[in-house]
ZAMARGU-4260 file (C-alpha; in steps of 0.2 Angstrom, whole numbers, plus 5000, padded with zeros to 4 digits):
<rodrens>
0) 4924/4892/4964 | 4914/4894/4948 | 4919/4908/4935 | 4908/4920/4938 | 4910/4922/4957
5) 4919/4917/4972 | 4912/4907/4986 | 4910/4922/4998 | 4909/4934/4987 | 4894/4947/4992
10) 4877/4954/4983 | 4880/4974/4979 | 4871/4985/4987 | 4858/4991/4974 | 4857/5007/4983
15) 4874/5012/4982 | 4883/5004/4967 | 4899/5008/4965 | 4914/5000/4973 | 4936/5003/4974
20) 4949/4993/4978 | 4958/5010/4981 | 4961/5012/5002 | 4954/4995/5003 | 4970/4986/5000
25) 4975/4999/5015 | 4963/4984/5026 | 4964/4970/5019 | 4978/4969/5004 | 4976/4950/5000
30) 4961/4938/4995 | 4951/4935/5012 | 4949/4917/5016 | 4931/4911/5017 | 4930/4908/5034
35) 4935/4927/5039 | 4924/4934/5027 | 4910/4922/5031 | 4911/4924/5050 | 4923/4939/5053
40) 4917/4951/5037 | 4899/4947/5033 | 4889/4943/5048 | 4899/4954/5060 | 4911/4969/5053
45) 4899/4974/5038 | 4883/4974/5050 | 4895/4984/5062 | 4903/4997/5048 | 4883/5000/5042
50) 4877/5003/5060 | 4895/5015/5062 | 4886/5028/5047 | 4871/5025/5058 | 4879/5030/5073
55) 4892/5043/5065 | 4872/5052/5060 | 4877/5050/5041 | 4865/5036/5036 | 4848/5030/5043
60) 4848/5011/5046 | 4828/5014/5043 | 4836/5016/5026 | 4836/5000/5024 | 4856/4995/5020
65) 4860/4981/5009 | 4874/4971/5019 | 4887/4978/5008 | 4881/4996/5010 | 4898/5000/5016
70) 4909/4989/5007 | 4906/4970/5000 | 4919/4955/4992 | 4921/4954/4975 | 4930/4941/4967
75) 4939/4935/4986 | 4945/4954/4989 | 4938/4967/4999 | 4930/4983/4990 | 4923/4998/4999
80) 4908/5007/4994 | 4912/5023/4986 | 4893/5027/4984 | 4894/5028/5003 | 4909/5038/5005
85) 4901/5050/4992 | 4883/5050/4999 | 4892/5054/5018 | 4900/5068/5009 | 4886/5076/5002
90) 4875/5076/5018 | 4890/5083/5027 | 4889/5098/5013 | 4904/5092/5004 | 4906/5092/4986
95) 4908/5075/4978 | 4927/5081/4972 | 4933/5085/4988 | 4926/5067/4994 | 4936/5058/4980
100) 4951/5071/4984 | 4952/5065/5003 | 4948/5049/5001 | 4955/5043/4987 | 4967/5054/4981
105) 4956/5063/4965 | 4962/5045/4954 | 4957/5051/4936 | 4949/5037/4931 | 4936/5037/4947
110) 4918/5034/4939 | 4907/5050/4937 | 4892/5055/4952 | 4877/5051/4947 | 4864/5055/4958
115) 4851/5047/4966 | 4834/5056/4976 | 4839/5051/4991 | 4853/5058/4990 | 4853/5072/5000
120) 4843/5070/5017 | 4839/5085/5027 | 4837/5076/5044 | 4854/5067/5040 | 4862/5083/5035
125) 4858/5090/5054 | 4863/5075/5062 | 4880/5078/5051 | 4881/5095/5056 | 4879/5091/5074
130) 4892/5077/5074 | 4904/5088/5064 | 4902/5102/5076 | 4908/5090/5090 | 4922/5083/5077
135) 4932/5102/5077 | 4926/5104/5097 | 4927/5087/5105 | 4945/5083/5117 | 4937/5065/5122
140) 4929/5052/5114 | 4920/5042/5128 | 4914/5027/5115 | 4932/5021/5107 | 4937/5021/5125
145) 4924/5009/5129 | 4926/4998/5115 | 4945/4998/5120 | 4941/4991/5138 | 4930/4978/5131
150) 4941/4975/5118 | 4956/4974/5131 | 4946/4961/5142 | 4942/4949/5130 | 4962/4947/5131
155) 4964/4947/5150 | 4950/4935/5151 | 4956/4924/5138 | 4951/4905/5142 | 4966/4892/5141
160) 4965/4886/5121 | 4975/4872/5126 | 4962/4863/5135 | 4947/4868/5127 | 4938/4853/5117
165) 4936/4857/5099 | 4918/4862/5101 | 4923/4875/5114 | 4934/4883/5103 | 4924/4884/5090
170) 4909/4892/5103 | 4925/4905/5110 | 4930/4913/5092 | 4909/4913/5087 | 4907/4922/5107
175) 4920/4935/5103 | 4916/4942/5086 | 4898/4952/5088 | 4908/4962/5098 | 4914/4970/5079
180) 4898/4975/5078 | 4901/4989/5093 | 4919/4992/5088 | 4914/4998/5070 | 4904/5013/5077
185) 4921/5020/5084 | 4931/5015/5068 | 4918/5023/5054 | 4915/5041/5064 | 4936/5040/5069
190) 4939/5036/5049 | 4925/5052/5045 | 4932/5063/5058 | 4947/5062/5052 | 4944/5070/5037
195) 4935/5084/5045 | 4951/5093/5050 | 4962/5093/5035 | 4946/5098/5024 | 4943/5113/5037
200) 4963/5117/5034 | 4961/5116/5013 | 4948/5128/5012 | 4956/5141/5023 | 4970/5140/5017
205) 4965/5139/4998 | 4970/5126/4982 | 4989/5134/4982 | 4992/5128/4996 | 4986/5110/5001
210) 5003/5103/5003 | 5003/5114/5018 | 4990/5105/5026 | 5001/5091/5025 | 5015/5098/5035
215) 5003/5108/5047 | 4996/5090/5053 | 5012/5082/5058 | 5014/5071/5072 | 4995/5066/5084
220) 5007/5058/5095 | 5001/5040/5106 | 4997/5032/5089 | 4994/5014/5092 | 5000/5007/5075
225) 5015/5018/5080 | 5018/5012/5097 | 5023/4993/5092 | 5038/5000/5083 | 5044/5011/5098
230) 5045/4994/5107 | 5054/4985/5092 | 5066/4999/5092 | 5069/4997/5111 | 5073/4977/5106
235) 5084/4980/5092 | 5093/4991/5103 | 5097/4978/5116 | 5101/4966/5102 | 5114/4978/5097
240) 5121/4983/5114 | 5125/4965/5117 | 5140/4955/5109 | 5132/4938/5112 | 5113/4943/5105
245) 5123/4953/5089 | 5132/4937/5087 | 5117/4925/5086 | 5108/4937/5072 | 5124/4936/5063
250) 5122/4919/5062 | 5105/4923/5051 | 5088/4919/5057 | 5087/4898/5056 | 5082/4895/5073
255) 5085/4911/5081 | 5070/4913/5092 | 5076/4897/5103 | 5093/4902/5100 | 5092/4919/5109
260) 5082/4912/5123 | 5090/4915/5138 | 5106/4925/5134 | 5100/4938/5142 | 5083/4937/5154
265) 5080/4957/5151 | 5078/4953/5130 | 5067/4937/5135 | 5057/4948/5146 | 5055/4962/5135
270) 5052/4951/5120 | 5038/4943/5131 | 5029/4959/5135 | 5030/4965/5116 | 5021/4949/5112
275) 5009/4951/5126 | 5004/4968/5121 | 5007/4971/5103 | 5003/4951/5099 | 4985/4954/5090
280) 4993/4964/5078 | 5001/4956/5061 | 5003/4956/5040 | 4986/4958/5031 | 4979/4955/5049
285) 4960/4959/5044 | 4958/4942/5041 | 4955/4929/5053 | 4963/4918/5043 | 4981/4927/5044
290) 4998/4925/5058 | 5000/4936/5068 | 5013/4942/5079 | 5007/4931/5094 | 5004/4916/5082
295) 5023/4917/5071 | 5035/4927/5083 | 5044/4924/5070 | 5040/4939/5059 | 5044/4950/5076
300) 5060/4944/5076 | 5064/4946/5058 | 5060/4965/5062 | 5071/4966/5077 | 5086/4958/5066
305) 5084/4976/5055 | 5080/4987/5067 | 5097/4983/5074 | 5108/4988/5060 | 5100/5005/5062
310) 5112/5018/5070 | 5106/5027/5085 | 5104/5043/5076 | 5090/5034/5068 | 5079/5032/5081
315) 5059/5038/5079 | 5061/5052/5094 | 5077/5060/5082 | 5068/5059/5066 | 5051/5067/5076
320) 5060/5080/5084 | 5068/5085/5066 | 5051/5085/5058 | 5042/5098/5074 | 5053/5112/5067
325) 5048/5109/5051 | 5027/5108/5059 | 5029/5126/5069 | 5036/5133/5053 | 5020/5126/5043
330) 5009/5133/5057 | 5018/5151/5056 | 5015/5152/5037 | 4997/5145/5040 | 4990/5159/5050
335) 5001/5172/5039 | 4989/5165/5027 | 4974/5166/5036 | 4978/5184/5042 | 4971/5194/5056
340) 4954/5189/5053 | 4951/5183/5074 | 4938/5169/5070 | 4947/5161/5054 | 4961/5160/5067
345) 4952/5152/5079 | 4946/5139/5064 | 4961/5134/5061 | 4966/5132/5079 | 4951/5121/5079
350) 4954/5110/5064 | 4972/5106/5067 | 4966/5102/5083 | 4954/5091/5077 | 4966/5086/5062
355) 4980/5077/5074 | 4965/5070/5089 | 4956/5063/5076 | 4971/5054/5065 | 4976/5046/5082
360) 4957/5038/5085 | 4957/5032/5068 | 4973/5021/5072 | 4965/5018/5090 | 4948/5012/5082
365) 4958/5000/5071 | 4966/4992/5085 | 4951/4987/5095 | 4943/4979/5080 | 4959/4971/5076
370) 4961/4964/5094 | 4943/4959/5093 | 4948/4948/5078 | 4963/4942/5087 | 4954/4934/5100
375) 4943/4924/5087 | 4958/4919/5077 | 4968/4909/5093 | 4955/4896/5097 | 4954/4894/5078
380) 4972/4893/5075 | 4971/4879/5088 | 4958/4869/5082 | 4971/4871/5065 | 4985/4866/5074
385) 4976/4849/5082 | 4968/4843/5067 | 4985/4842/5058 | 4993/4832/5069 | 4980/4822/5069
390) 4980/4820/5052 | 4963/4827/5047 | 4968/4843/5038 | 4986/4845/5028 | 4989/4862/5034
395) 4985/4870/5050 | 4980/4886/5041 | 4964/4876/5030 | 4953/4878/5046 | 4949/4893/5039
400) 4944/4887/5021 | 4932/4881/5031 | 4914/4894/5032 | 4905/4895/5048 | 4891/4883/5047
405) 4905/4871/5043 | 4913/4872/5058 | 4904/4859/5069 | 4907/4847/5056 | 4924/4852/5057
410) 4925/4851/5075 | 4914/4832/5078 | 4922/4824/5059 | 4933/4834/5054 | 4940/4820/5042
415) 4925/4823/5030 | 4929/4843/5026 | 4947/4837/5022 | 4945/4834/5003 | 4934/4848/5000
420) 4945/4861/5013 | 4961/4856/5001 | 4952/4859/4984 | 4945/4877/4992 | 4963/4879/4997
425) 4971/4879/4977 | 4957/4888/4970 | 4960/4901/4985 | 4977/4903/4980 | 4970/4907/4962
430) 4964/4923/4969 | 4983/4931/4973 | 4988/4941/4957 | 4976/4945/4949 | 4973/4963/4941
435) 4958/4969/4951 | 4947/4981/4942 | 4950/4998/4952 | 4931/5004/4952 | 4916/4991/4951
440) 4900/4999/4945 | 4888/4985/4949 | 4874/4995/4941 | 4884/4986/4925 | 4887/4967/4925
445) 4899/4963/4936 | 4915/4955/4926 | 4916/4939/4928 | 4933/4932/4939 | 4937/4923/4925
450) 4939/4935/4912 | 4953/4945/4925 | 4970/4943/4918 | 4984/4941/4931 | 4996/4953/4935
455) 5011/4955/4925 | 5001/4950/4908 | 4996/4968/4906 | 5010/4982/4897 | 5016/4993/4910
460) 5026/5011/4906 | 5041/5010/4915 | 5047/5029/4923 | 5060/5039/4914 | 5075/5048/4921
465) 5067/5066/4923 | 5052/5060/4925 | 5038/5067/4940 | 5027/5055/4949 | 5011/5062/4956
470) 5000/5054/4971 | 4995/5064/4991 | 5005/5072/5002 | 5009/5060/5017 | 5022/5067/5029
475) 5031/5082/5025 | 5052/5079/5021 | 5062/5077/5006 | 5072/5062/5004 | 5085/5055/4990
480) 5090/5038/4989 | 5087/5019/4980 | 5070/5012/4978 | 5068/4995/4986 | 5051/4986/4980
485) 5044/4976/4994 | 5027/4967/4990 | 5028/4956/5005 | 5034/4953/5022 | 5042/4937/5017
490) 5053/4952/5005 | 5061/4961/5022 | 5077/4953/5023 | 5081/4960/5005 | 5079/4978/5013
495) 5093/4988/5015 | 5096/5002/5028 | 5092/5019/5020 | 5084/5014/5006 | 5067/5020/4998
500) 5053/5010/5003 | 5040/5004/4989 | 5027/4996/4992 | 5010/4991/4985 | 5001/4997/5003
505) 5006/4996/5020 | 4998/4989/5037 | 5003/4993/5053 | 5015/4977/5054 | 5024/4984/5043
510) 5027/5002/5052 | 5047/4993/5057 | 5050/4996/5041 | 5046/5012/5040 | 5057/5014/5053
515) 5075/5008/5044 | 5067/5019/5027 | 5072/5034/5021 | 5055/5037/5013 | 5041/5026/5009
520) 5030/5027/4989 | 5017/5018/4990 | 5003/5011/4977 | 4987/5017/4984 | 4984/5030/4998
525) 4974/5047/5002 | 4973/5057/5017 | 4970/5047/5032 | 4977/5030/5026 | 4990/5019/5036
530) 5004/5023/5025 | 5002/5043/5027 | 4998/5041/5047 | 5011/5031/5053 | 5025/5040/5042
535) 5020/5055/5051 | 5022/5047/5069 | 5042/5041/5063 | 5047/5056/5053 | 5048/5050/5036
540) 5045/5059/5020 | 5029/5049/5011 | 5022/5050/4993 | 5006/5039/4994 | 4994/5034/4980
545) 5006/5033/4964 | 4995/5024/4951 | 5009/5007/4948 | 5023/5013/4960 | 5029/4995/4960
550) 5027/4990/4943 | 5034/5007/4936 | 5048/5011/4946 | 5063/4997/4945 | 5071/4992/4960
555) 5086/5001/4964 | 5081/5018/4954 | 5088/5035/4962 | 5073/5044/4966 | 5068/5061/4977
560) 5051/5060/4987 | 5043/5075/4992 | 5033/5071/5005 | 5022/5087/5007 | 5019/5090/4987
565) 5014/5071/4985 | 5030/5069/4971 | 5043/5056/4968 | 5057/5063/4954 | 5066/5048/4944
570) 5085/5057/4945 | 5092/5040/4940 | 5087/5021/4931 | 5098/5008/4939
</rodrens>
């Protein structure tokens, strides 16, 4: 690393200059390791998220994109491009407000629009204005389907890694990724459609009431981020209907996932197919160079073991049963709102519609990249795993210090990348903690990495009793109850049942938790992240997007989320 840059860190796009951290942490919250970004991030996902805005009809790839067009890596992390965000908005007929609004959540210290002749585009304009007609209109969406099946067969079709030589692996994960390339178009329109709706809903039914718009959305139902914890929550259920499975989780987790096996065949069976179909999925799991559920049952299990102290009354199909009452009572209020006028009526119809199909494609776009990645990471993993054993890296996991024109080295003599794989290692590491800059306008020289001070140097205001926390509407509910401050995974087994869930961001392996909450604050957020989707699905209040959630709110403080305003009341200090 030197101290101006890191290894894989990306040129800006010097059409589109500015960058946020804010709903990237929502991808990928950690620093990326170079061999993700180099072969998952730069030569696949960002060519795929630029030809996405070609193919959503916002952005012309005769345009000529920089590679970073859509989002670039500064100092390790992922950034996205608010340029492009805002530049979509425009040529969509947006104002650059409402763009920050949904996106971002209107963060008061976003830099200003400045803006640029190109700026607004007539042809892209009409292409917008098509795609957006068929976003309020469309019941199908033939192409995510299609990137599901391809997606779903790379899986099915899946060589045996266990024989393959180290070249063939490394030619299995380079074979699967262009395939991100195809995935991206559904992801991009899914992520901009999905924004359609709910901006429909504000402007009918005006600024007073846009925490309405949060309760009219509710549940889209056959979310695949949700699905995973339907089945966990089957498993716990098992664990707890049986003596001798409650018995071997009391015993706490040393060991547990060869101490269960075979107690009962129905649990191993289960467990099996969870791992079969939900396996891809996993912490920060963006990166190649992360476990995932397939690759550290492990972390599955640690999820069972708290879903199983849950009570049945706590199950997802309660809490979303309680919360569709609440939803038809939104609706009822909406259209008193809208009043007799037949084709405002309509609209709304239309864009809730729309709202709910398109919140569900977002999550379903997400998982066909994300299984795409998956099918890289295994032979990757077990190139890892063989080159430790034999000694010619220290860890499995510094395969993916590695970057791709590396990797033949690494698979023909590998003992001459293990030096320089273990020194990339430690100054990787360095790249966890530090205090990002929010917004990059690279227009400006970009600060150099080493002048970032590391988290925890820097003052923070700690809440006061009375005091009201403002971020987004997530999922409509009020909820009272103690803050519990998890930053990591590795943090679950310090959650307690019914507590307040606080959290820098979420992905979808963490949705469990979501599950054994009784309301979830996170850091960053806006319409149409993770966080506010998947809350919906489980019917739990969420208040997403608090600038310093974890810093400022101590662990164990009595708090109320409002989950339709966007507030969290500090009613007690611990």
């Amino acid at each position: 690393m030197t101290e101006e840059r890191w290894l894989v860190d990306t040129d800006p796009s010097a059409r589109l200059p500015i960058y946020t951290r804010l709903n990237a942490s929502d991808v990928l919250s950690d620093p990326i390791t170079p061999l993700g970004a180099d072969l998952g991030w730069i030569q696949n996902i960002l060519p795929g998220w630029n030809y996405g805005y070609a193919f959503h009809g916002s952005y012309s790839l005769t345009e000529q994109p920089d590679v970073a067009a859509s989002s670039g890596i500064f100092y390790g992390h992922l950034y996205i491009n608010l340029s492009m965000s805002r530049l979509v908005g425009i040529r969509g007929g947006l104002s650059v407000e409402l763009v920050d609004q949904l996106f971002y959540g209107g963060d008061p210290d976003i830099p200003e629009y400045v803006g640029h002749p190109g700026d607004e585009n007539a042809d892209a304009s009409a292409r917008l204005a098509e795609r957006n007609a068929w976003i309020m209109s469309t019941e199908s969406f033939p192409e995510l389907e299609e990137d599901r099946v391809l997606a779903d067969r790379l899986r099915t079709e899946r060589p045996d890694v266990s024989t393959m030589t180290p070249a063939a692996l490394v030619a299995r994960a380079r074979s699967v990724m262009p395939l991100e390339r195809a995935a991206w178009r559904g992801e991009v329109v899914a992520t901009n459609g999905a924004a359609v709706g709910p901006s429909v809903l504000g402007q009918l039914l005006g600024p007073d009431n846009q925490d309405l718009v949060v309760r009219l959305v509710g549940s889209a139902g056959d979310v695949d981020s949700a699905l995973p914890s339907y089945a966990l929550w089957a498993l716990g259920r098992m664990v707890r209907a049986n003596g001798q499975l409650t018995a071997a989780f009391d015993e706490g987790l040393a060991d547990i996932t060869s101490r269960v096996r075979g107690i009962d065949p129905d649990f191993d069976a289960a467990f099996a197919r969870f791992i079969a179909d939900f396996g891809y999925r996993g912490p920060n799991e963006w990166d190649l160079g992360s476990v995932s559920w397939e690759t550290n049952p492990e972390l599955v299990i640690s999820l069972v073991d708290r879903l199983r102290l849950q009570e049945d009354t706590a199950s997802p199909t309660a809490r979303l049963a309680e919360h569709s009452q609440e939803t038809g009572e939104a609706l009822a209020q909406a259209r008193a709102i809208v009043g007799d006028d037949s084709e405002a009526q309509a609209t709304l119809a239309a864009a809730l519609a729309s709202a709910r199909r398109f919140a569900a494609w977002r999550e379903r776009a997400k998982s066909n990249c994300i299984k795409v990645l998956h099918e890289a990471r295994v032979p990757l993993m077990e190139l890892g795993r063989r080159l430790h054993e034999s000694g010619d890296l220290d860890a499995p996991e510094l395969v993916f210090m590695a970057v791709d024109d590396e990797l033949d080295l690494l698979a023909s003599e590998p003992r001459a990348l293990k030096g320089v794989l273990a020194d990339r290692h430690r100054a990787w590491k360095d790249l966890f903690g530090l205090e990002l800059p929010t917004f990059l306008d690279t227009r400006q020289p970009i600060p150099p990495l080493e002048s970032l001070r590391r988290k925890g140097d820097s003052a923070v205001v700690l809440a006061e009793t009375g005091e009201v926390l403002h971020g987004s509407g997530a999922s409509p509910g009020v909820a009272r109850g103690r803050t519990r401050t998890i930053t990591s995974m590795d943090d679950l087994r310090s959650f307690e049942v019914g507590e307040i869930l606080v959290a820098p961001q979420t992905d979808p392996s963490w949705t469990p938790l979501f599950m054994v909450s009784a309301a979830a604050i996170t850091d960053v957020g806006a319409m149409g992240s993770h966080a506010m989707i998947v809350s919906r699905e489980l019917g739990i209040p969420c208040t997403a997007g608090v600038p310093g959630a974890t810093r400022r709110i101590p662990e164990g403080t009595l708090v109320e989320v409002d989950g339709a305003k966007g507030t969290v009341t500090i009613l007690e200090l611990p």
